[in-house]
N, C-alpha and C positions, 0 to 999 in steps of 0.2 A: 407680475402675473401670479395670481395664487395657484398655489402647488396643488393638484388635482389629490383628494382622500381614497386611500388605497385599503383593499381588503386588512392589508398591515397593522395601517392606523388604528384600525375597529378594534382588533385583536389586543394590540397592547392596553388600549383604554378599558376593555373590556377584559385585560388577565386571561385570555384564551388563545387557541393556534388558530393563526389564520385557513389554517383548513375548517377549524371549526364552522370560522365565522361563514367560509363561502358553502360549506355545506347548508348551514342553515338559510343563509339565502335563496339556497334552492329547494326549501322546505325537505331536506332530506330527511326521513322517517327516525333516523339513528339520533337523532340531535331535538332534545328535549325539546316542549314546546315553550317555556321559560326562556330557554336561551335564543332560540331561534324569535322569540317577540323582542328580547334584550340588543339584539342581534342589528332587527329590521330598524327598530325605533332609534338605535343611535347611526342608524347610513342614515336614516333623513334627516337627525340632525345633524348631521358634520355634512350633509348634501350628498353623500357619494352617489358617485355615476357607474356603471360597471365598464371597465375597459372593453369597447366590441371588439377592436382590435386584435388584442387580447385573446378573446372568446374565439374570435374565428380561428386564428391557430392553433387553438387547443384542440378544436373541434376536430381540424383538420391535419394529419398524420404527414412529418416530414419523410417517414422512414429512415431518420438518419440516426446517429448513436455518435455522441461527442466521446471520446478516447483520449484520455490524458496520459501522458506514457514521462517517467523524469526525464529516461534517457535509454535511446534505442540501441546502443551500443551493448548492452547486455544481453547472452545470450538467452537470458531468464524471462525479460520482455520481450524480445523479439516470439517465446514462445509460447509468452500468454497473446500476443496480439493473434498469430495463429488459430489459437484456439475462438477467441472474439469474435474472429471473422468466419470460422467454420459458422459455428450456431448462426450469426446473422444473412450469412449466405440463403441458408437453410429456412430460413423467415424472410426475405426478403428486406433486409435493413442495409442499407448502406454504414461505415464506419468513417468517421471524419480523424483520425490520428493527429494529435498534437502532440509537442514535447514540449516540456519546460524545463528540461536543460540544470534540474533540480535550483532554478529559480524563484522566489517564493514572487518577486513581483509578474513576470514573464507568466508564472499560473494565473493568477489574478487578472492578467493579460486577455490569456486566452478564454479564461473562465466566460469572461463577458462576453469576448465573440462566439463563443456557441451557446451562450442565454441569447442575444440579438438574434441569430441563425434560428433560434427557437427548434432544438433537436428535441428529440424526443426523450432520451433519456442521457444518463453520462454515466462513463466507467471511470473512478477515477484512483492515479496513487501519486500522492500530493508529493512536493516538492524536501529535501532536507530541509529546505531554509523555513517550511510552513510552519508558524505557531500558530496564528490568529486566521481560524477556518472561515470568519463573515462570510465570504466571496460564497462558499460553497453551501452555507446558512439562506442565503440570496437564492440559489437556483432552487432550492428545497421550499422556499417560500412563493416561489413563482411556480410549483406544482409540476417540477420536472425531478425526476426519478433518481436517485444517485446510489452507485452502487464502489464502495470503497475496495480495491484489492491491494492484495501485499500490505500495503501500510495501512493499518486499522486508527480510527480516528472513535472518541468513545462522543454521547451527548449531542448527536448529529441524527433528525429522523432516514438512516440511511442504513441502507444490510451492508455487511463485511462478508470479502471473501477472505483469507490468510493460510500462509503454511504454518505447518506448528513446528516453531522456529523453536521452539524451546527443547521440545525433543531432537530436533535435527541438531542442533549445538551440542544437548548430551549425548546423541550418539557416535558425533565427534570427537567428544574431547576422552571418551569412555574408550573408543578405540586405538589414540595416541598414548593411553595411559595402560592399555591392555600392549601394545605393542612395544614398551620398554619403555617409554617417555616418564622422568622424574617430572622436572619442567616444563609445565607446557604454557606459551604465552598464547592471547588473544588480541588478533587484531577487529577493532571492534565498530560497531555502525552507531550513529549520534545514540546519547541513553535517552532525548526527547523523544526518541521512536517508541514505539510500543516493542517492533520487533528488534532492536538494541536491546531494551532492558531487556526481554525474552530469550533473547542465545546469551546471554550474559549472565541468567540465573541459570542455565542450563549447561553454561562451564562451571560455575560457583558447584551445582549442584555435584556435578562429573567428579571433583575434583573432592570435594567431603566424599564421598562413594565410597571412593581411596583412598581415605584419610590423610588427604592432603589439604593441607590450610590456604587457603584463598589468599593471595598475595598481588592487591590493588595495581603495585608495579609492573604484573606482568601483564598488563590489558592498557592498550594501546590505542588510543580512537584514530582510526586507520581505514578506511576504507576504498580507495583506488588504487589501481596500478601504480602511480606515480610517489604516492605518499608512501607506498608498502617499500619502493626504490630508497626513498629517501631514510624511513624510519631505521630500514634493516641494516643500513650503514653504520649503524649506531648500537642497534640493540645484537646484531650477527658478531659484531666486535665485544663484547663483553667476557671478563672472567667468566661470569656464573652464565654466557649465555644461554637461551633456552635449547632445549634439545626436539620438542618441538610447539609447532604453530599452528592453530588455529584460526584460519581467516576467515572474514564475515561473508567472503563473495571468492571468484574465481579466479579475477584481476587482481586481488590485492593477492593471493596465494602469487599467483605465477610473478608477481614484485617480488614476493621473500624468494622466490625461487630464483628469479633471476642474480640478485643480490648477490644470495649462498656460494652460487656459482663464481661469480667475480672473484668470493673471499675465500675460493678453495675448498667450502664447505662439501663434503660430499651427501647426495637426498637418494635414498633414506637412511643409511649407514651412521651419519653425523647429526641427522637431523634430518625429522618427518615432520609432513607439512598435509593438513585438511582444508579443501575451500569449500564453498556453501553456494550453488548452483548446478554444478553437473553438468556445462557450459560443451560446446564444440572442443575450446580450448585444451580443456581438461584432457580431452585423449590425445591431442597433437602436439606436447607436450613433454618434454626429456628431463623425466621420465614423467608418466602419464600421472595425473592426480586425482589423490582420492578427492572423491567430494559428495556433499549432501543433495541428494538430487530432489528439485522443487514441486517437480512435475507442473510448470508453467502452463503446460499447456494443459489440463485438466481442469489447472485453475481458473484460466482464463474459458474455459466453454461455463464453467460453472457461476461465475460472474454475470456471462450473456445470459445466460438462460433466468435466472435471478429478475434481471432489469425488468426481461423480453415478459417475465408472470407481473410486474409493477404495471409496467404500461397497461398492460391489456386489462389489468383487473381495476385500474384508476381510483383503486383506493388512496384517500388522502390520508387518513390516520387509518397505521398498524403499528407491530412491534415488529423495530428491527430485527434481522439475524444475522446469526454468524456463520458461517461455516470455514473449518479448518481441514486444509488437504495434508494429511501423513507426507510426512519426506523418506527417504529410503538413502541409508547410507552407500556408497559404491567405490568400493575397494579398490585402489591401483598404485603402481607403483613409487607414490613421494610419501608411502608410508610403510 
């Protein structure tokens, strides 16, 4: 059976975005009348049909909003998803929450069921395991909305929300080095991330400040509870251990912390310790910890609201944005 010719097709044979080409299809005013003849003349010859199918869904409003979340265990998503559902409340959109469990096949998974479900827009913060974004290339091309948060993905027609990890990492590692810390180690998130390399030049940078030389050893790709357990077994033991630690999140701090405790270490006398969320955790915690607060939940209405102007306005070609939410350090006592 021949494979029905898809707005797609037109597009690559013609070196243009498929928005291009369905613009021009509907003689839209924006889109030269060269292209839009270039356009028409090669659907008749490749025969294309328009999917009605298709069309009637578009037409037609799910109200719903596809939510990709890695993993809800964190206190950081649980309070962008908060924030997600305030705004969509407030519009009338339902939210569909998925997790992929920072599985890159499991997103891919899900991806497609809420392309099939045909929502109306998607929030999303891709997987550790994600290199090859296709899947999410695909809903962009099927004319549904995607708005990236936390993890920034660059060559995607898609707006970023993000914290500015960069300053939150400096004002971290700026305060364990103000607070007597010679050595300060990093426990650190994949450097594929954009936000990894980001608090990662913002220790580099912390540490020249001080004029202290950047020392690759003391950065640790580390990023859960369980690994923070198992790393600090190793590094809490050392001659030159560090005296303190900078964690990427709040679970891996409260790992070093648990550690220190087993090895006699005493927090903060022996050793200060920063995490990167501002989590519940953080204050129920002996002793309480400082950490970089993400403001999740601002982040997350600012995300919705982003989508909620995509949808309505149905433009198919714009230019991405970005927006970055300030983080605020907060001071307690594992430092």
């Amino acid at each position: 059976m021949k494979r029905q010719v898809t707005i797609k097709d037109i597009a690559e044979k013609l070196g243009i975005s498929p928005s291009t080409v369905s613009r021009s299809l509907k003689d839209h005013p924006d889109i030269s009348i060269k292209t839009r003849n270039a356009v028409k003349e090669l659907a008749k010859l490749l025969g294309y049909k328009p999917n009605l199918i298709a069309l009637n869904l578009k037409n037609s409003r799910t109200n719903t909003i596809g939510l990709i979340v890695p993993e809800v265990e964190h206190h950081f998503f649980s309070t962008i998803i908060n924030g997600i559902e305030e705004v969509a409340y407030q519009y009338n959109y339902n939210v569909l929450v998925v997790q992929s469990n920072e599985s890159y096949m499991r997103e891919v998974l899900i991806s497609q069921t809420l392309l099939g479900n045909r929502v109306d827009g998607m929030l999303v913060s891709f997987s550790k395991e994600t290199k090859d974004f296709s899947h999410f290339k695909q809903i962009i091309d099927n004319e549904i909305p995607i708005v990236f948060y936390d993890r920034a993905i660059d060559n995607l027609q898609a707006d970023v929300v993000v914290v500015d990890d960069y300053t939150g990492a400096y004002d971290a590692v700026n305060h364990l080095l103000n607070s007597g810390c010679k050595r300060v180690a990093f426990y650190s998130a994949p450097q594929h991330l954009i936000l990894g390399k980001d608090r990662l030049q913002g220790y580099i940078d912390a540490l020249e400040h001080h004029g202290i030389k950047y020392d690759k050893n003391l950065v640790y790709s580390c990023d859960t509870f369980e690994s923070a357990i198992k790393i600090s077994n190793s590094v809490l033991k050392k001659i030159d251990r560090p005296d303190g630690i900078f964690a990427v999140n709040d679970l891996t701090a409260l790992g070093v912390m648990k550690t220190a405790r087993k090895l006699g270490i005493r927090i903060p006398e022996d050793l200060k310790i920063v995490g990167f969320e501002n989590s519940r955790n953080a204050t129920i915690s002996e002793p309480e910890l400082t950490s970089i607060d993400q403001f999740g939940y601002m982040l997350g209405k600012k995300a919705m609201t982003i989508l909620l102007e995509r949808i309505k306005n149905e433009s198919l070609e714009y230019e991405p944005s970005k927006h970055v939410i300030k983080t605020k350090l907060i001071v307690r006592g594992s430092s």
